[in-house]
Every structure is written in structure tokens, then in C-alpha cells.
N, C-alpha and C positions, 0 to 999 in steps of 0.2 A: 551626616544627617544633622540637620538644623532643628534646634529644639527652640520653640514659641508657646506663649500663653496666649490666649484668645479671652477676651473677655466679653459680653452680649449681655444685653439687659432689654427687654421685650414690654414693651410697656401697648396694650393693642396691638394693632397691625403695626406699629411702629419696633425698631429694632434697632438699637447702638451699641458699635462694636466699640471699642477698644484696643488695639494692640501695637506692636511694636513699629509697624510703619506709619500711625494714624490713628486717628479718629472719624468714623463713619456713621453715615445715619441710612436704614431702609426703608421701605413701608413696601406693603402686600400682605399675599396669603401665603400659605403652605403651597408650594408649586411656582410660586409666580412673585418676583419681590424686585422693583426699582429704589435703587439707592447712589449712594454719592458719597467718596471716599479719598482716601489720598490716590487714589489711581486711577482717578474720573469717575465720571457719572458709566450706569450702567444697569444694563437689564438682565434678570436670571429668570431662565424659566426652567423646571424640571421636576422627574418624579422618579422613585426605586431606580435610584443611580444614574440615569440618563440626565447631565445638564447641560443647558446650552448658555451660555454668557456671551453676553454684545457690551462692548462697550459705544454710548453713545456720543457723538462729537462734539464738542464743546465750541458753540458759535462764535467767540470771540478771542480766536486765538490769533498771537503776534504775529505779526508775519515781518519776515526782515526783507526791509527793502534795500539794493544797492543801488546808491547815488552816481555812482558812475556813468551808468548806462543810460542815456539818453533818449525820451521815447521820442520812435519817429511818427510826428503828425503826416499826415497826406494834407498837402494843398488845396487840393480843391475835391467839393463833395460832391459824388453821384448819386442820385437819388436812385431809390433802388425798385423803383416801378419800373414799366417797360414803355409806361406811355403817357404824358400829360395827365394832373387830374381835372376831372369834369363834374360838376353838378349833375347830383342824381335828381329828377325827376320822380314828385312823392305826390301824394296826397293827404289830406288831414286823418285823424284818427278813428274819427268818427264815419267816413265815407269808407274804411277798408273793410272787403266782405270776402269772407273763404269763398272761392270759387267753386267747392268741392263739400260743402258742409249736407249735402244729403246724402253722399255718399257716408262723411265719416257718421251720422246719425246710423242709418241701413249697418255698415259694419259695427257702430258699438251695441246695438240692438240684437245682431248675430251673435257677439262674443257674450250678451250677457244670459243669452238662450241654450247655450254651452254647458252641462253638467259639467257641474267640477268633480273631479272624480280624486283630488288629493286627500282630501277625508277619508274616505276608506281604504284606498293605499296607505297612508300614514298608520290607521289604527291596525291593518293588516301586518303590518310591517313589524311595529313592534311589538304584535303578538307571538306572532314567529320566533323572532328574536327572544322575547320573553318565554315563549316555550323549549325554546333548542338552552339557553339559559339553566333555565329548570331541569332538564333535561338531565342533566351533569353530566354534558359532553365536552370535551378540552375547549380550552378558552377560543383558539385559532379558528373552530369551528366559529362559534358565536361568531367573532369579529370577521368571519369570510361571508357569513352571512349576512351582516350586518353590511358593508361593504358590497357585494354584489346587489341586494337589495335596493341599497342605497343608488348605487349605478343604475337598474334599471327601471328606477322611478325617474332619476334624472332624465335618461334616454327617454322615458315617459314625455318629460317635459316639451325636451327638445321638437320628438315628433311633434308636438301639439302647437309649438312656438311656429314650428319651418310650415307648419298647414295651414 
């Protein structure tokens, strides 16, 4: 078993470590903190013992090239169309006219004659929630509720998207 001091000095959201392989700098919150270290850059998110750690890639890394190997050029280039190119055929800016603009007037006129009905789903929702909550029924409750709810307001959505 390896025995280490840790040292951290928390000044704001900011956080420097100290210890035996380095010197390190973080910033974030409780939960959530991006820092830079002797072990790369890297991101921590987590909460009640659940962490997840990435470390992110450092863009300018060496890369070893072997001299030996010779690239091979191709001789001659294909162009990679399938056909001649040709002059499109335009008009000025000012002469172009939606072909279609009574139609989309008529349809945004329909969508804005549409009750929105996510207002009262939302307040509904987290009444519910807020009551089962209150309630003092086990957590898994809540969050099944919270989740199915959540799904089928999305499903809400959907229908109302695909109509």
C-alpha cells in the first residue's frame, strides 16, 4: 500500500493541488470541475461516489515521423465529379420570389392558431411530482414518475411535430 500527502488550496471555484507527481490547477463546482495536471487536461463530473473522469486530448501532440518511407504521389489528378463543370444559370437578388410564400403565410397562420398546451403539462407535471415527493414515498417512485411523465409529454410532442 503506497502512502501520499495530498495537498489542495481552494481559493473560489478555483482548486490547486500539490502532490507527489505534480502540480495542478481546477476550476468548477461541487459535482462538476475541469482541470490540468501532470497527467493532462481533463474533465470530472460526479456525485455520492458515482465519478466519471475523461481526460481530454491535447491538440498539439508530437508525432514521430519516419523518413524512410517515401510518400507515394499519383501522377495525374481525377477530378472527382462525374461530369464537366457548367455555369448555373441565376438571377439577381432582388428578382427572386418564393414560389410557395401563400402557402407558407396559410401554414404559419395554422401553427400560430394551435393552443399550446406545454404550459399546463409542465405545471401539471411538477405537481405531481411535487406531490408524490411530499408524499414520502421512496425516491425510485418520484424519479419513475418523474421519467414516465417526462416521456409522455415528449410523446406529446412528437405526435404534435409528425401532425
Amino acid at each position: 500500500m503506497g502512502l501520499y500527502i495530498r495537498k489542495s488550496i481552494s481559493v473560489g471555484p478555483f482548486r490547486f493541488n500539490l502532490s507527489k507527481s505534480g502540480f495542478g490547477v481546477s476550476a468548477g463546482v461541487k459535482g462538476l470541475r475541469v482541470g490540468t495536471g501532470p497527467r493532462g487536461n481533463y474533465v470530472r463530473i460526479g456525485a455520492n461516489g458515482i465519478y466519471y473522469r475523461s481526460t481530454i486530448p491535447i491538440g498539439s501532440q508530437e508525432r514521430i515521423v519516419d523518413d524512410t518511407i517515401q510518400p507515394n504521389y499519383q501522377e495525374s489528378f481525377e477530378a472527382p465529379t462525374h461530369e464537366p463543370l457548367k455555369e448555373i444559370e441565376s438571377a439577381h437578388v432582388s428578382q427572386i420570389v418564393d414560389s410557395s410564400s401563400a402557402e407558407l403565410l396559410k401554414e404559419l397562420n395554422e401553427k400560430q392558431k394551435k393552443s399550446s398546451s406545454w404550459p399546463f403539462i409542465f405545471i401539471l407535471f411538477f405537481a405531481v411530482v411535487f406531490g408524490i415527493h411530499n408524499a414520502e414515498l421512496p425516491k425510485w417512485v418520484v424519479a419513475l414518475t418523474a421519467v414516465l411523465g417526462g416521456g409522455f409529454y415528449l410523446g406529446l410532442l412528437y405526435e404534435r411535430h409528425v401532425s
